[in-house]
VOPAGU-2260 file (C-alpha; in pm, 1 decimal, decimal comma):
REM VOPAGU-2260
SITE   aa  ch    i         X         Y         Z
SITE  UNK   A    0    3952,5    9297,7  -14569,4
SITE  UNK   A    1    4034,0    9292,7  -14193,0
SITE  UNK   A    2    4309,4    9475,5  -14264,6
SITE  UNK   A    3    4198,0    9720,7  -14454,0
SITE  UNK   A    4    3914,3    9825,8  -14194,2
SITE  UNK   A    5    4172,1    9819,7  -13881,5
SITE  UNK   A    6    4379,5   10032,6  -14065,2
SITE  UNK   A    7    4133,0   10246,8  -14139,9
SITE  UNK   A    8    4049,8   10279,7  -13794,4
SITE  UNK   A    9    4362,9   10321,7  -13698,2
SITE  UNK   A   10    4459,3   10616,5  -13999,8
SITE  UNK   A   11    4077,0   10766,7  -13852,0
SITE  UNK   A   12    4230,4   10776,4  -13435,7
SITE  UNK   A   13    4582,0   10930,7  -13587,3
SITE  UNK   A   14    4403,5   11180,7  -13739,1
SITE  UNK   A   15    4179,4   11269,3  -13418,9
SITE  UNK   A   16    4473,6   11272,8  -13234,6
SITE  UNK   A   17    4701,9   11517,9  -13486,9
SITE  UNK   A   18    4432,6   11718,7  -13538,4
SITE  UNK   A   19    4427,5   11888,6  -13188,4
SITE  UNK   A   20    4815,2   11977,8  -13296,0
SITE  UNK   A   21    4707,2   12088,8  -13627,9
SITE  UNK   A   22    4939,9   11873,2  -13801,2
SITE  UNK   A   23    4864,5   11696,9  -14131,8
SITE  UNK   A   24    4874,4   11343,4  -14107,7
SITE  UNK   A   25    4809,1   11241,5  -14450,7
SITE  UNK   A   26    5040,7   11085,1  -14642,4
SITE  UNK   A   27    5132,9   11171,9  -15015,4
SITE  UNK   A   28    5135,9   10780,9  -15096,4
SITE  UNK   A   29    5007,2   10538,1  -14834,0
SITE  UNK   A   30    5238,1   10205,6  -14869,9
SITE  UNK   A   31    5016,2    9838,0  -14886,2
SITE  UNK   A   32    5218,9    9672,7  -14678,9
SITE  UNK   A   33    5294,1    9937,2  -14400,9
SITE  UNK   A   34    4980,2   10132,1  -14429,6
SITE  UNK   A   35    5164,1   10451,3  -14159,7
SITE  UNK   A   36    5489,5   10457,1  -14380,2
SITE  UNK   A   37    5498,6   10644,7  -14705,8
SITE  UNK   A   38    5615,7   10453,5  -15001,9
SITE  UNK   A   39    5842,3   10685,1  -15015,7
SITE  UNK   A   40    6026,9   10480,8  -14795,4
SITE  UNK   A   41    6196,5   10141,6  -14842,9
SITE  UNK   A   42    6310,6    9928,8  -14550,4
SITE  UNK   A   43    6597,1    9734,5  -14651,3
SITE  UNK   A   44    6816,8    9501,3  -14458,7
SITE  UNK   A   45    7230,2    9511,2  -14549,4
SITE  UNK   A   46    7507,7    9255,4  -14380,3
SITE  UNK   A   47    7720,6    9510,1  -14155,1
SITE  UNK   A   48    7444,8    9734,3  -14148,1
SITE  UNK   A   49    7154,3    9533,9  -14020,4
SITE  UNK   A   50    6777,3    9706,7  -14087,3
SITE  UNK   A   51    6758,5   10057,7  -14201,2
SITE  UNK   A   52    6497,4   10299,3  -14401,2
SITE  UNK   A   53    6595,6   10452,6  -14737,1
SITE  UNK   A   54    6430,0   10673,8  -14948,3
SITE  UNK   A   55    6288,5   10568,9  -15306,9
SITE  UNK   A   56    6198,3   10881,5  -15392,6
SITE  UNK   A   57    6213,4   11269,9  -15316,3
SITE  UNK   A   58    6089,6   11381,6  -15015,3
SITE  UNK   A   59    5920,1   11713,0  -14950,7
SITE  UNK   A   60    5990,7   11968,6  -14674,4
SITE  UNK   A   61    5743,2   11951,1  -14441,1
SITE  UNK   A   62    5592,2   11635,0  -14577,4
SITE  UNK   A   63    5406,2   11331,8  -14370,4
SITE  UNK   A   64    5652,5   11030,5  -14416,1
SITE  UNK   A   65    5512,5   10813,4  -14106,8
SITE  UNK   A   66    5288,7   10850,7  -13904,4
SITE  UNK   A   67    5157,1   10642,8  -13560,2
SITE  UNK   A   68    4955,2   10707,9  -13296,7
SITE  UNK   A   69    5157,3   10803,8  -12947,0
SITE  UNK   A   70    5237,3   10570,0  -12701,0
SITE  UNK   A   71    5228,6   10808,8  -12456,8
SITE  UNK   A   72    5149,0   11182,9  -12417,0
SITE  UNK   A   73    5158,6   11439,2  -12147,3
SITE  UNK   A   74    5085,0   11827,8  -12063,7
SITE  UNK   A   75    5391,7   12038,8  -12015,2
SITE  UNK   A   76    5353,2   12181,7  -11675,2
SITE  UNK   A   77    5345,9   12527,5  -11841,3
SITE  UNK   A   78    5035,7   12451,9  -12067,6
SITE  UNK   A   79    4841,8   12355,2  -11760,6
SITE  UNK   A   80    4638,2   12642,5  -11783,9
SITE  UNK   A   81    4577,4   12701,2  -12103,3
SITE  UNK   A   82    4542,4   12325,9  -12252,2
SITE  UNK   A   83    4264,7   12038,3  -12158,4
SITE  UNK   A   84    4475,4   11788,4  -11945,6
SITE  UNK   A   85    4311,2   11451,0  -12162,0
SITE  UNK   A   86    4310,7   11572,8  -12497,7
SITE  UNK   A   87    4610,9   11913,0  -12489,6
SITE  UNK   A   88    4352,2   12123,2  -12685,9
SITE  UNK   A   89    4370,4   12495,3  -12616,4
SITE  UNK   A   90    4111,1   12621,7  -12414,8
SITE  UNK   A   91    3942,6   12901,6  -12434,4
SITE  UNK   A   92    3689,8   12871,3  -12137,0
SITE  UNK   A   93    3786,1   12584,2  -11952,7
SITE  UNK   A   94    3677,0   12350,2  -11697,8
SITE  UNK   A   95    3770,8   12339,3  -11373,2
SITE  UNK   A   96    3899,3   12045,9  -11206,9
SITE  UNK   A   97    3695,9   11898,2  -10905,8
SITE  UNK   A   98    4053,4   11809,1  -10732,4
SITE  UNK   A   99    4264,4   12067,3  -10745,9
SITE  UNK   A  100    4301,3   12405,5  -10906,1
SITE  UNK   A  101    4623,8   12326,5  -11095,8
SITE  UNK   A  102    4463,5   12202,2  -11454,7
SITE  UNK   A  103    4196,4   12246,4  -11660,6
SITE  UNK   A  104    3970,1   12036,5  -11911,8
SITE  UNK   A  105    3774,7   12111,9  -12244,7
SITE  UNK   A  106    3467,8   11980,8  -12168,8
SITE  UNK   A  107    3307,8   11793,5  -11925,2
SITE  UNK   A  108    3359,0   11455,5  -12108,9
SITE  UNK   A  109    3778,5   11523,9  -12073,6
């Protein structure tokens, strides 16, 4: 039951996070074991080949097959104006930064 509830938490953070890039993070068929890998998706291990991902099914254009949350992210210097440095939203009205005049946040929480 552990489980379940971190990886619920963790499915809930991916989200957050793919949300400000308007992506869809759901997946068609959440696997048991590997709760951010479709079951769509078999990992298999072959002599010669060594560990590899196969698909057990048809996969859709477009469609979420994994999904994780970053290990890292950054602004591209030439969204520095027009995304919040902490979470890359597009701003509309930002604010300012009380260091320098080269980036711009959401909100005052960013």
């Amino acid at each position: 039951e552990e489980e379940s509830v971190f990886a619920a938490k963790v499915k809930d953070q991916i989200c957050d996070i793919s949300r400000n890039f308007d992506i869809n993070c759901e997946l068609s068929d959440e696997n048991s074991v590997e709760p951010q890998v479709s079951n769509k998706l078999k990992i298999e291990y072959k002599e010669g080949v060594g560990r590899h991902v196969i698909a057990v099914e048809d996969i859709a254009v477009g469609e979420t097959i994994v999904r994780e949350k970053p290990f890292v992210s950054f602004l591209h210097s030439t969204h520095q104006l027009t995304n919040c440095l902490d979470c890359l939203k597009a701003v509309l009205i930002g604010v300012g930064c009380e260091n320098c005049s080269q980036v711009i946040f959401c909100s005052q929480s960013c």
